[in-house]
C-alpha positions as CSV (number, residue, x, y, z in Angstrom):
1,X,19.8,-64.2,188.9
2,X,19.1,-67.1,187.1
3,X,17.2,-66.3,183.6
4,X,15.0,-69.1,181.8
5,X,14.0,-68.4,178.5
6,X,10.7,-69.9,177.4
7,X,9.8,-70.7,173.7
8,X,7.3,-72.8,170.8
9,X,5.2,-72.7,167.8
10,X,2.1,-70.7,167.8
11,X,-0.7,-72.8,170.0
12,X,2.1,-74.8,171.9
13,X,1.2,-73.7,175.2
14,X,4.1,-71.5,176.2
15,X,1.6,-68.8,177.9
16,X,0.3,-71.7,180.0
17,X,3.9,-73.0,181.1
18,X,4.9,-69.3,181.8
19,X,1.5,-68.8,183.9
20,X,2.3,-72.1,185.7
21,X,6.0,-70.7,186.5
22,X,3.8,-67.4,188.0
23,X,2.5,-69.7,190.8
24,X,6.0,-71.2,191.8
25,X,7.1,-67.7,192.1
26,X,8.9,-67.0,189.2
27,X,8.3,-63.4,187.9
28,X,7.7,-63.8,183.5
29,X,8.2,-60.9,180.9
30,X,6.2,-61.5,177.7
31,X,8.5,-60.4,175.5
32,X,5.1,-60.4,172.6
33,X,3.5,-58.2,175.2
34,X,6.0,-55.7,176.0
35,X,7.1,-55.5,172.2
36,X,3.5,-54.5,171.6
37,X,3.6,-52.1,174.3
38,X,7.2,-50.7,173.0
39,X,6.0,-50.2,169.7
40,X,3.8,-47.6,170.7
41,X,5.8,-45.9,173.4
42,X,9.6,-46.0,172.0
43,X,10.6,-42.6,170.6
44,X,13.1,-44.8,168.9
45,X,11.0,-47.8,167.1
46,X,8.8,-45.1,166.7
47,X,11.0,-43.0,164.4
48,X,12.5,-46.0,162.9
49,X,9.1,-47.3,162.1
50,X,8.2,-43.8,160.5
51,X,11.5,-44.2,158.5
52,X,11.1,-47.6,157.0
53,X,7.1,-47.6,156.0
54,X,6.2,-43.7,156.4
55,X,4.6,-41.7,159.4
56,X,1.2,-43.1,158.6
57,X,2.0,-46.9,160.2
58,X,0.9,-44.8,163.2
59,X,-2.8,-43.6,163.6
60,X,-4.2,-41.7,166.6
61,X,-4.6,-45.0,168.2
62,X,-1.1,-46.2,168.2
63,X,0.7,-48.7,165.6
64,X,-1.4,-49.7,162.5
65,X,-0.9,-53.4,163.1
66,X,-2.9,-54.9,160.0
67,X,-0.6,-52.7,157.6
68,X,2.7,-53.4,159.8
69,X,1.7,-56.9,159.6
70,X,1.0,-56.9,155.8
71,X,4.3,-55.1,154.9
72,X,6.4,-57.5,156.9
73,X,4.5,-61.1,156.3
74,X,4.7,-60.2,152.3
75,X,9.1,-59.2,153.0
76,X,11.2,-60.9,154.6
77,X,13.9,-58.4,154.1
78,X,11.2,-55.5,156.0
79,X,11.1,-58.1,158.6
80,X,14.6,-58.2,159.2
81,X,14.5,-54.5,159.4
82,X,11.7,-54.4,162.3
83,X,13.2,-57.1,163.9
84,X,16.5,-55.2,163.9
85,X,14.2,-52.1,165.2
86,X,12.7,-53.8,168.0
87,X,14.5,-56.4,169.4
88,X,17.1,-53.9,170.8
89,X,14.7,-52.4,172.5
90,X,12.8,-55.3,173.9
91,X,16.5,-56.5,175.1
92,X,16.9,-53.2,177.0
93,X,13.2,-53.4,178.9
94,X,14.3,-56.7,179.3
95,X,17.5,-56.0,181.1
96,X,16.3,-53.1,182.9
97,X,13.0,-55.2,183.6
98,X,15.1,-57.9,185.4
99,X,17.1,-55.3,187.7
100,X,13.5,-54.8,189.6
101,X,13.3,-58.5,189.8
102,X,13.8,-59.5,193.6
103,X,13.6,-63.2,193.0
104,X,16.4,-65.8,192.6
105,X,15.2,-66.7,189.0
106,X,13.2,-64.7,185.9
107,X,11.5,-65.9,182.7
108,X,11.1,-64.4,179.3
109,X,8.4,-66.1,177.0
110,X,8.9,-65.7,173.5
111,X,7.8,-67.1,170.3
112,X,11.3,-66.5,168.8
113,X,13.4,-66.8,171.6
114,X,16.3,-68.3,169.3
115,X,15.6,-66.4,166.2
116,X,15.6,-63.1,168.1
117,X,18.8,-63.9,169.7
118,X,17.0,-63.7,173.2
119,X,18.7,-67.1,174.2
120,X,22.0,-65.5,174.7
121,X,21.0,-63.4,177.5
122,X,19.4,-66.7,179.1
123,X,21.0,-69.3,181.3
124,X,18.2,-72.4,180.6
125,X,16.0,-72.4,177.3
126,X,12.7,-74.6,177.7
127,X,10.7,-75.6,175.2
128,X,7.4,-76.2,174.9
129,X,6.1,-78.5,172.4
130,X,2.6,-79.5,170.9
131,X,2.2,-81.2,167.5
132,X,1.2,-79.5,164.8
133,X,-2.3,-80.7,164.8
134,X,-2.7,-79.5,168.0
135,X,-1.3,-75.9,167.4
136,X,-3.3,-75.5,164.6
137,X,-6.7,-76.2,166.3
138,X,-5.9,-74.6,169.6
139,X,-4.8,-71.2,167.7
140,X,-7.4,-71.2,165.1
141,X,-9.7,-71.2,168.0
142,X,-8.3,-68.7,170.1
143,X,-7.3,-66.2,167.3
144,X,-9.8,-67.1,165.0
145,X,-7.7,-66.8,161.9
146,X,-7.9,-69.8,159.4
147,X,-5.7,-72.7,159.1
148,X,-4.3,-71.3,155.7
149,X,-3.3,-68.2,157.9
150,X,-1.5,-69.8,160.8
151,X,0.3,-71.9,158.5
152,X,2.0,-68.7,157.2
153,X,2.9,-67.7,160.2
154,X,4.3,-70.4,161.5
155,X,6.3,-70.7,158.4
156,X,7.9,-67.4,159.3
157,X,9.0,-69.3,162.5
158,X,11.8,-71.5,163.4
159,X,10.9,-75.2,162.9
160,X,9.9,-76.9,166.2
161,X,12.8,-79.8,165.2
162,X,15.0,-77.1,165.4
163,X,13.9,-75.3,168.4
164,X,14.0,-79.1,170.6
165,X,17.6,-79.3,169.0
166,X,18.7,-76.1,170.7
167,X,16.4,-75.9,173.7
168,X,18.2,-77.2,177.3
169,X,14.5,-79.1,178.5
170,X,10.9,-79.7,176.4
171,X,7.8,-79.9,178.3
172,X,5.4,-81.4,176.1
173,X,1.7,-80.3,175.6
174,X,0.1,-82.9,173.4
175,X,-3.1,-82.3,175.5
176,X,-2.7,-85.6,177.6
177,X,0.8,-85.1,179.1
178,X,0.1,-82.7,182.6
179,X,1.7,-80.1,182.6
180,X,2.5,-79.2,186.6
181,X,4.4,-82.1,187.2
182,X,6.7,-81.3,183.8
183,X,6.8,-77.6,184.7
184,X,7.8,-78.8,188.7
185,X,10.6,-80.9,187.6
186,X,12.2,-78.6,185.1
187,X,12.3,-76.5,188.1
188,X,13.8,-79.4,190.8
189,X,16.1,-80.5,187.7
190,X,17.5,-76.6,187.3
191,X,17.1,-75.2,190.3
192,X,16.8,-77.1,192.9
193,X,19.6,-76.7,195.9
């Protein structure tokens, strides 16, 4: 099976791409999603959560995510330690997610695809890319968070220079360039027969 790994900024459009990949029949994980859904159901992050930050990071509803978010935007070092926490995990659903795959070729989307170290257990890494200008008002209007906000956040995120250097194809989403025909001849270019 054929794995393509699918990465950019905050408000680059990967969720789009990754939907568009959907229709040509090519079965996505969200690795944000599943993290999410890890965090709450991994007796392991669990514990290891409850180790680092104490057992009240979890309420009755699951993962406090404002005060995991505080303690790990503020430390870079506490984000290495949940990264370290989760990522295993998110590797293994991963794995175990693609074994129930039927199809030639799988995605994962994920924000930090190289940071996580995700792009080693892909074959292709795309990348999509917006400019700045355009991240910043597409995810200030979706998340409704101010421009001060996502500016920290993508700060905490590999620079999109960077990213383009490493990734195997870029599909850009400036807003005028369609997207389809990109997203169809990435897939002609890497896997057609």
């Amino acid at each position: 099976m054929i794995r393509i790994g699918i990465t950019g900024g905050i408000g680059s459009g990967k969720s789009v791409v990754a939907r568009l990949l959907t229709l040509f029949g090519v079965p996505v994980y969200i690795a944000d999603e599943e993290s999410k859904r890890l965090t709450n159901t991994s007796p392991l992050i669990r514990e290891g959560l409850c180790t680092l930050f104490g057992p009240s990071i979890y309420t009755e509803e699951g993962l406090d995510k404002s005060r995991l978010a505080a303690a790990i935007f503020s430390d870079r070092e506490n984000l290495g330690r949940v990264n370290r926490l989760i990522h295993p995990v998110v590797h293994q659903d991963f794995e175990a997610w693609c074994c129930r795959q039927s199809s030639s070729c799988c995605a994962l989307e994920s924000a930090i695809l190289f940071e996580s170290g995700f792009d080693r257990v892909v074959d292709v890494r795309l990348m999509v890319y917006a400019p700045l200008d355009v991240r910043l008002r597409r995810a200030m209007l979706r998340d409704q968070v101010s421009r001060e906000a996502l500016l920290r956040r993508i700060q905490n995120q590999m620079p999109d220079e960077e990213k383009r250097r490493l990734a195997d194809y870029v599909i850009i989403n400036d807003g005028h360039a369609a997207l389809l025909p990109q997203v169809e001849q990435f897939l002609q270019m890497f896997f057609s027969t």
